[in-house]
ZAFI-587864 format. One line per 2 residues: their letters; for each residue x, y, z of C-alpha. Coordinates in steps of 0.1 Angstrom, whole numbers. Layout:
% residues N
a> X:Y:Z ~ ...
//
This chain:
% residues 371
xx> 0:0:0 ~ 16:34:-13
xx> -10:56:-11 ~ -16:61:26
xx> 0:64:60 ~ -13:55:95
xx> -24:70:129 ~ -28:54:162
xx> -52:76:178 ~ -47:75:215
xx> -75:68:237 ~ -106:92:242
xx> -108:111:282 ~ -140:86:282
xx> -116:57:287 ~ -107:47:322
xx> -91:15:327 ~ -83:16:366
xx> -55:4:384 ~ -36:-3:349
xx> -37:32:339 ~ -17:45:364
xx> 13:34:352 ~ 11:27:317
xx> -14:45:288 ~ -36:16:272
xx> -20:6:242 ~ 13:-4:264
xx> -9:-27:285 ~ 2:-65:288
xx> -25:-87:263 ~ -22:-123:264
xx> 10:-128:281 ~ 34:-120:255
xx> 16:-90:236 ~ 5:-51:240
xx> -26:-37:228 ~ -3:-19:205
xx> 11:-48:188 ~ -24:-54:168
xx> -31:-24:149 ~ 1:-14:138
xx> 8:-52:128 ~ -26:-44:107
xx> -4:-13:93 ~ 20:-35:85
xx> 6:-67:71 ~ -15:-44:51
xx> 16:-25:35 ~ 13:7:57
xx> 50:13:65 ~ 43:52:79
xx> 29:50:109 ~ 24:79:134
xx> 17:69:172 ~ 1:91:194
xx> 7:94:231 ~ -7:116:259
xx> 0:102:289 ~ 26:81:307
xx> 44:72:275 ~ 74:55:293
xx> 66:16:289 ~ 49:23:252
xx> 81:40:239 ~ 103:12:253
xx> 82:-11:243 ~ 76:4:204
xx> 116:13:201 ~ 123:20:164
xx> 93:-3:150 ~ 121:-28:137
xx> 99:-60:153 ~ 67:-48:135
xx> 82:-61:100 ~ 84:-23:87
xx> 105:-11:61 ~ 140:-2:72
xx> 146:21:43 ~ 115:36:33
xx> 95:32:64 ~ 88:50:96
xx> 70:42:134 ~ 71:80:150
xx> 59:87:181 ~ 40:118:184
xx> 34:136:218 ~ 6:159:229
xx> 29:176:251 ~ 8:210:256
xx> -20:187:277 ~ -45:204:294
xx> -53:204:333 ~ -89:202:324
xx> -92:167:304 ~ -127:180:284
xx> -91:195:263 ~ -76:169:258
xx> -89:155:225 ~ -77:134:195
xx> -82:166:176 ~ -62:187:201
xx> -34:163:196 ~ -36:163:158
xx> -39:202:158 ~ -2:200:178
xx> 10:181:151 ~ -3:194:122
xx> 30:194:105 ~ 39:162:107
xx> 6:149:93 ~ 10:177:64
xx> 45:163:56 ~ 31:134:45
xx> 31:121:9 ~ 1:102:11
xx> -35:110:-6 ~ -52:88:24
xx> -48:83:58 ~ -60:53:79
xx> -67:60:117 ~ -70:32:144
xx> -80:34:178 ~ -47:24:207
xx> -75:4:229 ~ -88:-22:205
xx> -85:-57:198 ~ -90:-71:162
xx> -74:-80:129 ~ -81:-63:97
xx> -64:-57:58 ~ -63:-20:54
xx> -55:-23:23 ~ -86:-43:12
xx> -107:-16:31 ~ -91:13:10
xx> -98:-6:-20 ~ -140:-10:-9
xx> -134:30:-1 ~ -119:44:-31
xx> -142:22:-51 ~ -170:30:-35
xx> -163:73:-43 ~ -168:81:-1
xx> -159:107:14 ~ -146:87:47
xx> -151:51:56 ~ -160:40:88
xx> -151:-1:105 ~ -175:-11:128
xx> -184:-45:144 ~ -223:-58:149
xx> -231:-74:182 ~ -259:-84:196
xx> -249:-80:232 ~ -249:-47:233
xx> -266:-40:266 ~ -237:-57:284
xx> -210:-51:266 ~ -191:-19:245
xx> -210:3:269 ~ -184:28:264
xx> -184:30:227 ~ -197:45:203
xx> -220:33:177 ~ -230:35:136
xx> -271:40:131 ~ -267:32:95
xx> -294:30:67 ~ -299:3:42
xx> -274:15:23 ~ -245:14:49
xx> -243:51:47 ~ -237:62:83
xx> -266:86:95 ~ -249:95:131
xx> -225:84:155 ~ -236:85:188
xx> -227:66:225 ~ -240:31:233
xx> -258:38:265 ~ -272:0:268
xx> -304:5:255 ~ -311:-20:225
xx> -294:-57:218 ~ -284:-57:184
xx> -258:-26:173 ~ -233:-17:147
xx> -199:-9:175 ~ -181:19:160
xx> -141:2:159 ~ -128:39:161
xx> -114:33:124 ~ -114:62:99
xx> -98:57:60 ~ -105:91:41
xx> -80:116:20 ~ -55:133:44
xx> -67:168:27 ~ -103:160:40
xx> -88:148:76 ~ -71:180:78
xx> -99:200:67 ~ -124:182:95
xx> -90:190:120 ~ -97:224:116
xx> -135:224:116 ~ -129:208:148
xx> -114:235:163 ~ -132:262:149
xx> -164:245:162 ~ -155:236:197
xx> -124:230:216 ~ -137:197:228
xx> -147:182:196 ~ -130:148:189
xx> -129:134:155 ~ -155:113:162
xx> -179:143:168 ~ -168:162:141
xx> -173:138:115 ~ -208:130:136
xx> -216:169:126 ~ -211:160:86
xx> -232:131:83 ~ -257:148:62
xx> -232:169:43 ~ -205:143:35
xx> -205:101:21 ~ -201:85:51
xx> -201:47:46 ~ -198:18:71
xx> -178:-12:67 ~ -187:-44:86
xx> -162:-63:102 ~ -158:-98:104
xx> -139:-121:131 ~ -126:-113:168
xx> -136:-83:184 ~ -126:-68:219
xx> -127:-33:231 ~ -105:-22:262
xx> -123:8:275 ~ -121:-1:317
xx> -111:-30:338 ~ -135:-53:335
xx> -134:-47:296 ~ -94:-57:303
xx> -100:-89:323 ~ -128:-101:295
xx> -107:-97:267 ~ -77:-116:276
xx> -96:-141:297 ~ -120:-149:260
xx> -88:-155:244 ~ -85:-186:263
xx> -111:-199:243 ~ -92:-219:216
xx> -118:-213:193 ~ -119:-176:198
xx> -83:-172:197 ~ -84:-186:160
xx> -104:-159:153 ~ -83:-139:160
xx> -46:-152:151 ~ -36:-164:114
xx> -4:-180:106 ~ -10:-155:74
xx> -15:-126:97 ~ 12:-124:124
xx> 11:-99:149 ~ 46:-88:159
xx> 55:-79:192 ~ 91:-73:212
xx> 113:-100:213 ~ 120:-112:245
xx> 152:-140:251 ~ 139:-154:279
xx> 142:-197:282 ~ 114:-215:281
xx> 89:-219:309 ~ 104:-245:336
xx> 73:-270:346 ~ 84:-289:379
xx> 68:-324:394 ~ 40:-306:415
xx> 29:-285:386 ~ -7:-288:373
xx> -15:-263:340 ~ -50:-265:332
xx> -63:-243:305 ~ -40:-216:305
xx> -18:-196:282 ~ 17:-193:300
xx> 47:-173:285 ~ 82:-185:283
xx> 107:-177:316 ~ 81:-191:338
xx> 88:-218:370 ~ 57:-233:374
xx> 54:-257:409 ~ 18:-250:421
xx> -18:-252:396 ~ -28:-229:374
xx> -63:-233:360 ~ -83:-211:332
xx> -54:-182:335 ~ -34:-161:316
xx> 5:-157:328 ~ 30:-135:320
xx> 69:-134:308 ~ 91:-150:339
xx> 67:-152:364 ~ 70:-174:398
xx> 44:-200:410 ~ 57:-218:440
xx> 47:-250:451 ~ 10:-252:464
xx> 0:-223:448 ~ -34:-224:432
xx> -38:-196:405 ~ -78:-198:390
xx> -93:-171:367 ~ -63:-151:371
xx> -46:-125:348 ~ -6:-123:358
xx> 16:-97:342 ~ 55:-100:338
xx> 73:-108:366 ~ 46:-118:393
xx> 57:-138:423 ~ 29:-160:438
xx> 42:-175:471 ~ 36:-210:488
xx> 2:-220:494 ~ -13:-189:480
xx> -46:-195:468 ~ -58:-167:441
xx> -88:-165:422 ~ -104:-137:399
xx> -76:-118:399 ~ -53:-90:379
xx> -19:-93:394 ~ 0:-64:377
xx> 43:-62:368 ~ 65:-76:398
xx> 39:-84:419 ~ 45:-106:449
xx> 19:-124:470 ~ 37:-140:496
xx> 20:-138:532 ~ -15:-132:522
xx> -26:-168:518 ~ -61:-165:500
xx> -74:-136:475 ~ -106:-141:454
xx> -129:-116:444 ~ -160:-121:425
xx> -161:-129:389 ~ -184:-101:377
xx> -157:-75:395 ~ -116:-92:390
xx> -100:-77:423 ~ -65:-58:417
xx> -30:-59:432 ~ -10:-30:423
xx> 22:-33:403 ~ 54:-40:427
xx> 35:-42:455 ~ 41:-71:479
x> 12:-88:499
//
């Protein structure tokens, strides 16, 4: 794909994701043991042929920096591409200014310096696979003015409840964008995924701020849905949207799911992460894996059962880890018993001996902390 470039928006002030958040912004957050949010759209970038990526940040930009470093693993272009990361460094004390379009508008240059007629913008806080370049070949053939991705569910009241949503008419021409405030089954989940000319993107950037100084993109192109083509693109296959903690826990624990997982990972569509040199997970006599996903660097003596561990974490003998998310580094001790839990980086649960919470609300133990 030579005729657009990519954005990683970064996550709307409507996102709270608490506990993780305080250390990390969302798309550096641990996914499936070995991943970050991050690593799934910009692998979309790049097994769709997008090798000019801008990333976003706002807050706490440490661990996604580190983790991004010069895009290398991601499979881009050495000579021709580029992963940049973009700060919004003039952030407001009042979030209701701190918007996409505020971020974009800091920018501007660096979106204006590229050669691209189209743009492609993902969202930092969702979970799918997708060929951009198949979906800028429906939108240029189809004469749009922007294209929109969204995913139909028919949970709706449950679930997405802080997204937005496509009302769309027969045609798949998107009449509004609005919130999903729970109140119907079956909707069409807005994925936060834009593909229009960069022109027209720049143009809507400084509507945006004419307009309001706390329109997002999402608002603005909400306010031309009777002046401009708007059409929406279904989308087919996994689905998962990290918009607060329980949001979080769901996600990774779905992916347990075999069957879920392959609808999600393709041998044809790799999604690259960080490298990490660790040796394989060590699996001693007392150990009983149920279930689970485990990363390499791992001892394993006690049970795991229906879990999701992390790069070189510890699980000493007796200890009974059930419905459990552990992130890198996470001690459990002897005998611990821990169920329904999020145990973030270098954790260590040593002299509490039993921590469950209910399923419907994962409990939380704070990164480095020791209980």
């Amino acid at each position: 794909m030579n005729n657009a470039f990519g954005i990683v928006n970064p996550a709307g002030n409507h996102i709270k994701v608490e506990g993780l958040q305080s250390y990390r912004t969302i798309g550096a957050f641990s996914f499936l043991g070995r991943y970050r949010v991050i690593d799934f759209p910009i692998s979309n970038m790049s097994n769709s042929g997008i090798d000019q990526i801008q990333v976003y940040a706002r807050r706490m930009p440490r661990s996604l920096v580190e983790h991004l470093g010069t895009g290398r693993h991601y499979n881009i272009n050495s000579k021709r591409g580029k992963l940049r990361v973009l700060f919004a460094e003039n952030s407001s004390d009042n979030d209701i200014y701190n918007t996409d379009i505020a971020a974009y508008l800091e920018n501007l240059e660096c979106i204006e310096r590229m050669h691209y007629p189209y743009v492609v913008i993902v969202p930092n806080y969702m979970v799918y696979t997708e060929n951009y370049d198949q979906l800028l070949e429906t939108h240029i053939n189809s004469d749009a003015d922007i294209t929109l991705l969204y995913h139909t569910t028919d949970n709706a009241k449950e679930t997405f409840l802080n997204c937005d949503l496509l009302n769309l008419n027969r045609q798949k021409g998107v009449l509004s964008i609005e919130k999903n405030r729970g109140t119907a089954k079956s909707r069409n989940i807005f994925m936060d995924t834009y593909i229009m000319k960069k022109d027209l993107f720049i143009e809507l950037i400084h509507k945006a701020k004419d307009l309001s100084s706390m329109y997002t993109l999402a608002q603005i192109v909400n306010s031309q849905c009777e002046t401009l083509d708007i059409r929406g693109v279904s989308h087919r296959g996994y689905f998962a949207s990290i918009t607060d903690f329980k949001s979080y826990y769901d996600a990774n624990m779905s992916l347990i799911d075999y069957k879920n997982a392959l609808n999600l990972f393709d041998d044809e569509w790799p999604i690259y992460t960080r490298t990490n040199d660790s040796c394989p997970t060590q699996y001693y006599e007392t150990a009983d894996v149920k279930t689970s996903v485990v990363s390499n660097g791992c001892l394993i003596e006690g049970t795991i059962e229906n879990s999701v561990v992390g790069r070189g974490c510890v699980i000493h003998k007796g200890a009974v880890v059930k419905n459990c998310i552990l992130l890198p580094g996470a001690v459990i001790g002897k005998d611990v018993y821990l169920e329904n839990q999020v145990v973030d980086k270098g954790a260590s649960l040593i002299h509490a001996k039993e921590l469950i919470a209910a399923p419907e609300k994962p409990g939380y133990i704070r990164r480095g902390d020791t209980i």
